[in-house]
N, C-alpha and C positions, 0 to 999 in steps of 0.2 A: 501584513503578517497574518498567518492562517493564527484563528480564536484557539485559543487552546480548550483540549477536550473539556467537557462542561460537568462534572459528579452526577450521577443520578440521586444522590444523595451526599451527606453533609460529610465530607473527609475530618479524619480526626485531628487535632490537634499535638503536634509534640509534647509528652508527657503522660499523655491518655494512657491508661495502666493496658500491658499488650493482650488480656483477654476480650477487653473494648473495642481496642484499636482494630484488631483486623477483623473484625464480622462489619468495622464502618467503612476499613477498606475496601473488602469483599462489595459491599451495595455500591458503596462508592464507585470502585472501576470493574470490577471480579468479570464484567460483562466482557468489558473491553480485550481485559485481557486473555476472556476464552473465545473472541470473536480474532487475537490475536492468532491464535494458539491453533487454529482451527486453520488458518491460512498459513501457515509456515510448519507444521506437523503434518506427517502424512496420514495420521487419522484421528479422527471425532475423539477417542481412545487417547491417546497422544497429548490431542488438544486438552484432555480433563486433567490428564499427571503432571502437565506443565502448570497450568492452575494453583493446581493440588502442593507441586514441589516448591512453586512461587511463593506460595502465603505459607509454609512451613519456614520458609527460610526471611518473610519478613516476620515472621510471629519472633524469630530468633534475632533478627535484627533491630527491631521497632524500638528497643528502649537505650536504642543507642543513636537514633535518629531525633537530629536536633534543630531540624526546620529548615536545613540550607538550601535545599532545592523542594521544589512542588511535589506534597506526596505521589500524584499521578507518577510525574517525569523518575522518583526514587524506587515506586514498583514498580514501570515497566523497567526500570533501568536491571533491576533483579534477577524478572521476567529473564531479559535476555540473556545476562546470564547462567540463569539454570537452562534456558536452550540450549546453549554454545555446550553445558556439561551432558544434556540431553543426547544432542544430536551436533559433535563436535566434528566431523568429518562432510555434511554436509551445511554448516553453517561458516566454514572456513571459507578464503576467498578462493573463487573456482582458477583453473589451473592457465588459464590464458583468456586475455579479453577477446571478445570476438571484432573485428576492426568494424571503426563504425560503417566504413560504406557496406560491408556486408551485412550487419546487424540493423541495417536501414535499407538495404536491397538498394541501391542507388544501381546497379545494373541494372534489374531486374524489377524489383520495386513489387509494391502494392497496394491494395487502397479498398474503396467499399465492392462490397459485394452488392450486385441489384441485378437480379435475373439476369443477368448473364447482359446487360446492354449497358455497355460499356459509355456509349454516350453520358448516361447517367455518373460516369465517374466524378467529371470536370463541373458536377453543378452540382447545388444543394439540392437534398432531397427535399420531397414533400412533408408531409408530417404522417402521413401511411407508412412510406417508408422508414422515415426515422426512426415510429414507435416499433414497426418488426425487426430494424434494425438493433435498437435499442433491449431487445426480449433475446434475439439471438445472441448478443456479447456477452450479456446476462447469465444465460443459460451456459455458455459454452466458458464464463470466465472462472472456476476454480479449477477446471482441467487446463487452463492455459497459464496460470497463476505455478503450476508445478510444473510448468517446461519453463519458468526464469530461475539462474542462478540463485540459490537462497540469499547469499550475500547481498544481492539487489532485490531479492523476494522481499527481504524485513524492512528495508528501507523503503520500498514503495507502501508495503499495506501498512506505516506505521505513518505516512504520509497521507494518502489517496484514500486508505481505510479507515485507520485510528483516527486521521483527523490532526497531527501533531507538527508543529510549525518544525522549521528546518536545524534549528536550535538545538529544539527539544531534541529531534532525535539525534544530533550531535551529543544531547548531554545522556541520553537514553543507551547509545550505542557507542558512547567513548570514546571518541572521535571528534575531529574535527570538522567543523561548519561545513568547507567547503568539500571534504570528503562525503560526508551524507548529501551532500547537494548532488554531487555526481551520480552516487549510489542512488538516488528516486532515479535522478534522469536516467542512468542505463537502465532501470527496472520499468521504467514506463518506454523503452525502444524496444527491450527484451519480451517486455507483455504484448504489444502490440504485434511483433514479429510472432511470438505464440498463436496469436490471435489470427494471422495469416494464416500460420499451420494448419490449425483447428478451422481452416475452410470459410472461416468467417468472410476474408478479404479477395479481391481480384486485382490483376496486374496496373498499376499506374501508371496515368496516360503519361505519353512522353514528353521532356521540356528539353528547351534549348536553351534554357538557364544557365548561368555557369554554376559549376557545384557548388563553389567556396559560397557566393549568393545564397542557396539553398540549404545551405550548415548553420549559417548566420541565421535565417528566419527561423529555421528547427530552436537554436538556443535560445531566441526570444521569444518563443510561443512556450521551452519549456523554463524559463523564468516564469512565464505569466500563468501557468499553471501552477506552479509554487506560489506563487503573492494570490490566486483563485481571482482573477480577472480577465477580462476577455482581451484576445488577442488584437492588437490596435491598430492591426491594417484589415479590411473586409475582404474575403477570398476572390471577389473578384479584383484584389489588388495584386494577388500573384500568381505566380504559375500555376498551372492546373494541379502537376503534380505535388507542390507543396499543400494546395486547397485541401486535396484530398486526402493526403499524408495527417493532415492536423483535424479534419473530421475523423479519423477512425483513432485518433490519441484521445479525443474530445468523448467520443462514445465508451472507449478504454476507460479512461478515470470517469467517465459517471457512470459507471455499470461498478468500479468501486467504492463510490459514494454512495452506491444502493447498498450495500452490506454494515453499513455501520448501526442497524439494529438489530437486535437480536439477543438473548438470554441464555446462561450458561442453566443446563437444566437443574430442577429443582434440589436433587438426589445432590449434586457438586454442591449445591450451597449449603447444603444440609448438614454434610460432610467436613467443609471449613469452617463451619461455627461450634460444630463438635470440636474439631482438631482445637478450638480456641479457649471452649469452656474446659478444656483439660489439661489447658497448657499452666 
């Protein structure tokens, strides 16, 4: 089970009088949830009122919270709420699934990008490559992060980004376990297919696999992406095109395990400790 997020400082206790509690909330996650806010809002701007609106409404809530769930799991749970009132048309679920073999290219397909030699598809890279590989998905991942359905957006970065086991964000997003389990997994098919878009990927070599075969190792590669352990056959154990299909998921979620530092600017926090001392 993925660790749950870790305080940057000491969460408050139930009963904490609410002028306390939320500037320890704020230290506490405040980070987290504008490194949320920044990935699921369409701007910086966006990201700070989500914040902002967040901790008003647990400054209003706090003295009626009485320890049942992890303060963490209680303020993003909030958080997303006041997104849904934020941005309720684009946090809805989107209007039709896209069918998996198309949202996996299983025609068509894709896979790493390496100068254009294709050879290189069906083998690991070097570590040259990986590291530019690795700077390119980077670079290119928050413009590809807004071409996935929001619906699967908040369930991947509150997984792959936040850091939050599959539970959590079951009890974060009100929902059930294995609903949010879907929801990462179509959001890490839908990134990666973005991540084609954005030019990152080239076409995947051909296999003479049978599909069903190739569905089945997809969902046990993305279990083990959820439990954060490495997949338990080595790519020279299957076909080319699943190798290379689970290398560019693999560069996908650490290009979002790069984003889980960062600080909401000083002026925001400055802000919610006032909004606190006046409450």
């Amino acid at each position: 089970m993925t660790p749950s997020p870790t305080p940057s400082a000491a969460a408050p206790l139930p009963g904490t009088p609410p002028r306390d509690a939320i500037p320890a909330l704020v230290d506490a996650y405040g980070d987290r949830v504008y490194r949320l806010g920044l990935r699921i809002c369409p701007t910086s701007t966006e990201a700070e009122d989500l914040v902002q609106e967040t901790m008003v409404a647990a400054l209003k809530s706090w003295p009626r919270f009485k320890g049942d769930s992890h303060p963490y799991t209680w303020l993003f749970r909030i958080a997303m709420r006041t997104c849904r009132r934020m941005h309720r048309k684009r946090v809805g679920e989107p209007d039709h699934l896209i069918p998996l073999d198309e949202l996996l290219g299983l025609s068509q397909g894709s896979a790493l990008r390496s100068s254009g030699n294709n050879d290189a598809m069906s083998s690991e890279p070097d570590a040259s490559q990986r590291r530019t590989l690795q700077d390119e998905v980077r670079r290119r991942l928050d413009a590809a992060l807004e071409r996935v359905p929001t619906v699967f957006r908040v369930a991947l970065v509150l997984k792959d980004i936040a850091d939050f086991s599959l539970e959590e964000i079951a009890e974060i997003l009100e929902i059930q376990a294995a609903t949010a389990k879907t929801r990462v997994h179509r959001g890490r098919l839908h990134l990666r297919r973005a991540l084609d878009e954005e030019g990152i990927f080239t076409p995947l070599p051909s296999s003479d696999v049978p599909r069903q075969v190739c569905l089945d190792l997809l969902r046990a590669k993305l279990d083990a992406m959820d439990r954060g352990v490495e997949f338990p056959l080595p790519h020279a154990e299957i076909c080319d095109r699943c190798s290379a299909l689970f290398r560019s998921m693999d560069l996908a979620q650490e290009a979002c395990a790069s984003l889980r530092s960062g600080r909401m600017p000083a002026r925001l926090r400055e802000r919610l400790r006032a909004l606190a001392r006046e409450a």
